[in-house]
C-alpha positions in Angstrom: 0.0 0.0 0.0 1.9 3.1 -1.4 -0.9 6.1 0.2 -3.1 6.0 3.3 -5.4 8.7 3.8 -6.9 9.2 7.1 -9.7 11.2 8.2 -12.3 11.5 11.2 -15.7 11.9 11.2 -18.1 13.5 13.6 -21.0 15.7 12.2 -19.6 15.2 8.6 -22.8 14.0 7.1 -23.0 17.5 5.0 -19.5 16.8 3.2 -18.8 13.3 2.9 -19.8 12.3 -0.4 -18.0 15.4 -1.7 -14.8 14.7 0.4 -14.6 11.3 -0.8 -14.6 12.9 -4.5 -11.7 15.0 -4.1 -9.6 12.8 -2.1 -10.4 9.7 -4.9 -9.5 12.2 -7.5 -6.7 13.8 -6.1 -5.1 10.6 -4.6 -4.9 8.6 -8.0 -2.6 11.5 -9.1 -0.4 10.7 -6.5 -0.4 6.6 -6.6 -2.5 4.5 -8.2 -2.2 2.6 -4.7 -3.8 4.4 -1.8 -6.6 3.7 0.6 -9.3 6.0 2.5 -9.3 5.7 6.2 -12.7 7.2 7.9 -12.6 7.2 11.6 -16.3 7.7 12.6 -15.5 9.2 15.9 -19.1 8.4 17.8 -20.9 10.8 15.1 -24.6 12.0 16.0 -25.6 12.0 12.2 -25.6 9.9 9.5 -22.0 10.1 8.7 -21.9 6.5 9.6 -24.3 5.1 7.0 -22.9 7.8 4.2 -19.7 6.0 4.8 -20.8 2.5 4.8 -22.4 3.3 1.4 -19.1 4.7 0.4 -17.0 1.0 1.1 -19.9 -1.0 0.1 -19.1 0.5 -3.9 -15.5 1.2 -3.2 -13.1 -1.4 -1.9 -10.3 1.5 -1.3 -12.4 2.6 1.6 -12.0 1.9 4.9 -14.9 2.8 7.6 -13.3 2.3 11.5 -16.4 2.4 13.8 -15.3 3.8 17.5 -18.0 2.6 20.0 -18.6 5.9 21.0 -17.4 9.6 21.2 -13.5 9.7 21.9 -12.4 12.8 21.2 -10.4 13.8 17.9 -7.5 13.6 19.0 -7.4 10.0 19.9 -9.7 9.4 17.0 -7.0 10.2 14.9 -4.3 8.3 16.4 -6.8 5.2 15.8 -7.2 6.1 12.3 -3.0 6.5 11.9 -3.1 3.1 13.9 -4.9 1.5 10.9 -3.4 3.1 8.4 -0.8 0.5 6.2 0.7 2.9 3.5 4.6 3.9 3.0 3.1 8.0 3.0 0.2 8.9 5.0 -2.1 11.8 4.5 -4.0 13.1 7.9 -6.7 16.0 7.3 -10.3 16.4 8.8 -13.3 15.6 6.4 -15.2 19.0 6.8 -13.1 20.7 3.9 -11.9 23.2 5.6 -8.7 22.1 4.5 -8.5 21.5 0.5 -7.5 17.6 -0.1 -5.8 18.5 -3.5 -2.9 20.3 -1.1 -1.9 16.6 -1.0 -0.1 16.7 -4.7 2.0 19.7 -3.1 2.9 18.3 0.1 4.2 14.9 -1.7 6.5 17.0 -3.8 8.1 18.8 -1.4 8.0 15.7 0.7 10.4 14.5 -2.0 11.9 17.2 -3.1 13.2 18.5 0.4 13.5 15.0 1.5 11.6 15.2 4.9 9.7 13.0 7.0 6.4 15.4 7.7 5.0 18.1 5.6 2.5 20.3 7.6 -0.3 23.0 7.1 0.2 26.3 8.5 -2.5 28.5 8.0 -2.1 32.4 6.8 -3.7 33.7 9.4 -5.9 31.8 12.3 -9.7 31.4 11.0 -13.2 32.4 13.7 -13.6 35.8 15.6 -11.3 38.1 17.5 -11.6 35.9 20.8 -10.7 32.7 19.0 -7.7 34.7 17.3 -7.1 36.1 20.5 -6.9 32.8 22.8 -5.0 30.6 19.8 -2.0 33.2 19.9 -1.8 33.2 23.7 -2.7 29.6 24.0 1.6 29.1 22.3 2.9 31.6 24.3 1.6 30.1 27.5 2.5 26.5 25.9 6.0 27.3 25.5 6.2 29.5 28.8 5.2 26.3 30.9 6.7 24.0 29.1 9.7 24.8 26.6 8.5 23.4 23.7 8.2 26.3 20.7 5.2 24.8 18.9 4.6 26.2 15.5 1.9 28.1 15.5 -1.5 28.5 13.4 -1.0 24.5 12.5 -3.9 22.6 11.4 -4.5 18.6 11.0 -3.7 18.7 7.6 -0.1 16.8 6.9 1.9 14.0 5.2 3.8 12.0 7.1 6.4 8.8 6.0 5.8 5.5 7.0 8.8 5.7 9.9 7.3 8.8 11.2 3.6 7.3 11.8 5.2 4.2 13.4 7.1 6.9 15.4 4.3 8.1 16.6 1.9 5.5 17.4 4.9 4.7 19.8 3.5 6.9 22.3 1.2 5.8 24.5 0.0 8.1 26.7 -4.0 7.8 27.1 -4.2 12.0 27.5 -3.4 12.3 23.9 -2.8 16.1 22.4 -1.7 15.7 18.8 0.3 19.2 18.2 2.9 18.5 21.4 3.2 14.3 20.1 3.9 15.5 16.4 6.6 18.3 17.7 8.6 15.7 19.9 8.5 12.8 17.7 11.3 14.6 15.8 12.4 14.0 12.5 12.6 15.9 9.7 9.6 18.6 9.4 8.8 21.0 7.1 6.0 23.3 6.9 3.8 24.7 4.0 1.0 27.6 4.4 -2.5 26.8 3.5 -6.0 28.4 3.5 -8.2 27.1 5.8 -11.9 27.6 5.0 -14.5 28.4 7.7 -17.0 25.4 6.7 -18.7 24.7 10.2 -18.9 26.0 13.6 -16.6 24.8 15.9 -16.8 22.1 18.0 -14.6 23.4 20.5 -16.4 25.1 23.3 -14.4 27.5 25.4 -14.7 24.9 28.2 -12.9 22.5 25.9 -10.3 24.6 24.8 -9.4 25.2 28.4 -9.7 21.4 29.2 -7.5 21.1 26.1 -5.2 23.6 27.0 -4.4 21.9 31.0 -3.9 18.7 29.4 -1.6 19.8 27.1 0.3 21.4 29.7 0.3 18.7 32.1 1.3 16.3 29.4 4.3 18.0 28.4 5.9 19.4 31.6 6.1 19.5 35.1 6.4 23.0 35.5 3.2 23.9 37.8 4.8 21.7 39.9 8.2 23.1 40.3 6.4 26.5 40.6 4.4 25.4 43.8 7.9 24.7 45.3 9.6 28.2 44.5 6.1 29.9 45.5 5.8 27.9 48.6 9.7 29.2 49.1 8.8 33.0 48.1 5.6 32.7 50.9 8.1 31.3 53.9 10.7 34.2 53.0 7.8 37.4 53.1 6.7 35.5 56.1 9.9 35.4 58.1 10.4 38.8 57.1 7.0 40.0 58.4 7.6 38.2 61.8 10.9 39.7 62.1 9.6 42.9 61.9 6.7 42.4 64.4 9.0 41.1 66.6 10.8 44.7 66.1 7.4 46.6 66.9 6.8 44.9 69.9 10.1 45.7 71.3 10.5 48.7 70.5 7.3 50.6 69.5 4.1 51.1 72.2 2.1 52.1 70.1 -1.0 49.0 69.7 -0.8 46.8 66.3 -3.7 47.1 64.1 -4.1 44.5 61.5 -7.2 42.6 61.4 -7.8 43.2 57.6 -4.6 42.1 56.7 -4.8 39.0 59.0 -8.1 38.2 57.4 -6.8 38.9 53.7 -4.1 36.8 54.4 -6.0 33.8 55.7 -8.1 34.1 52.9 -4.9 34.6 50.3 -2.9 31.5 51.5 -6.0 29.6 51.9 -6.6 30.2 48.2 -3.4 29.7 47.1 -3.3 26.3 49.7 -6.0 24.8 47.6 -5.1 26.2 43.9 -1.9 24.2 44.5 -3.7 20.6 45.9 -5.9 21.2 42.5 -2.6 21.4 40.3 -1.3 17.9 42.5 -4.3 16.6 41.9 -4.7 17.1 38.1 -0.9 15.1 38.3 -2.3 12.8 40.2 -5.3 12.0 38.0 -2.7 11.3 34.9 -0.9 8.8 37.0 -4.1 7.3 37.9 -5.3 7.7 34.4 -2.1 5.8 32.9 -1.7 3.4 35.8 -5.0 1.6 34.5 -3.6 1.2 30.9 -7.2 1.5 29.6 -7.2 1.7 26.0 -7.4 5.5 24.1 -10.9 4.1 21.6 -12.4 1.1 21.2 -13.8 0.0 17.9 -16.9 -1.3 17.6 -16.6 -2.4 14.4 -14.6 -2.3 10.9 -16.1 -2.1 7.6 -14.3 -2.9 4.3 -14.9 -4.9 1.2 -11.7 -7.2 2.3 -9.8 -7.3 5.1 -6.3 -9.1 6.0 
């Protein structure tokens, strides 16, 4: 198998029969072996049944039926999982990214002789918010964690054999995509794209901040370290501050006043006491997460006119 392209679906009943057209059409320009991977990721519509129809006249398609809503990210790391070709072609099925930017990634694939050619878009799609919180979203990523992610990168990208098996190498069940693809190393190059504004999101502001903990919590253990050096700041104000009513008492006759600032600081440390349990607790929820080596998706079932 020379191609594998992979794709999820979840509320993709509106494009899939025209998704399928361009990748066909486009993908026998490339090889005249290739298959279609479609990852229906616990879809609420029909997407499910438009794909079925899809293998039962097409035996380059692949349906992969999870058993219920998984998320995409893990959805696509199923999909990569199943995939068998020497070059494989990730994008998401709501056109938002053109397929026929496969022909240009493959020749700068070989002409620059890398292992990953990537999308970048021109300039981040949705409203000023969105905009907004995708710019700050790297800063903060790299802040916490080191890692310079490039920025504005969509789904869309080729990737060599060696590189996939790469990266189904990690194992982690709190799977974010961007931060597995930018340590898996290799050769990677990127290429800027248009992406269309199709459909709404599905990524509620709730998600992106779920999405944005995880990530950062994956990928370092810097909250942690920062407890530590906070907890150290707090002990040297404090000894400082006892020091100096030690001072007044000896010294000054005048009576102490300092209820509010007893009160505020009760209420500050007893904040920041419990902000910093919630940040050992989200570790502690990963550990107990990985400890119970539960598998990312389960598929439910696999459709195809033959299978090995």
């Amino acid at each position: 198998m020379k191609l594998s392209i992979v794709a999820t679906l979840y509320q993709s009943a509106p494009y899939i029969n025209e998704f399928y057209e361009r990748v066909t059409s486009v993908a026998k320009k490339v090889s005249d072996e290739y298959e279609i991977i479609l990852v229906n990721d616990g879809s609420p519509d029909n997407s499910l049944d438009l794909a079925i129809k899809l293998v039962e006249h097409d035996d380059k398609v692949v349906v992969v039926d999870l058993s219920r809503n998984f998320g995409h990210h893990k959805a696509m790391m199923t999909g990569l999982a199943h995939a068998k070709g020497e070059l494989v072609f990730l994008l998401d099925s709501d056109l938002e990214e053109e397929p026929e930017w496969l022909e240009a990634f493959a020749e700068q694939m070989e002409r620059e002789a890398c292992d990953v050619v990537y999308g970048v878009q021109e300039s981040r799609k949705g409203n000023w918010f969105e905009r907004w919180s995708g710019n700050w979203f790297y800063r903060f990523f790299k802040i916490l964690t080191g890692f310079e992610l490039p920025e504005n990168i969509v789904t869309m990208r080729l990737m060599s054999r060696r590189y996939v098996d790469a990266l189904l190498g990690h194992k982690e069940r709190e799977v974010f995509m961007a931060g597995l693809w930018h340590i898996t190393g290799f050769e990677q190059r990127a290429r800027t794209i248009v992406k269309h504004n199709t459909s709404e999101t599905t990524y509620t502001l709730r998600r992106k901040l779920s999405l944005f903990v995880n990530s950062v919590t994956s990928f370092s253990n810097a909250p942690l370290v920062s407890i530590f050096y906070i907890g150290v700041s707090i002990s040297l104000f404090a000894s400082i501050y006892i020091g100096y009513l030690i001072v007044h008492w000896l010294f000054l006759t005048q009576p102490l006043s300092g209820w509010t600032s007893v009160m505020a600081s009760i209420w500050l440390l007893g904040g920041m006491i419990i902000s910093f349990i919630g940040v050992v607790g989200i570790y502690l929820s990963k550990i107990f997460s990985e400890a119970k080596q539960r598998p990312y998706t389960i598929v439910r079932q696999i459709y195809a006119q033959q299978q090995d």
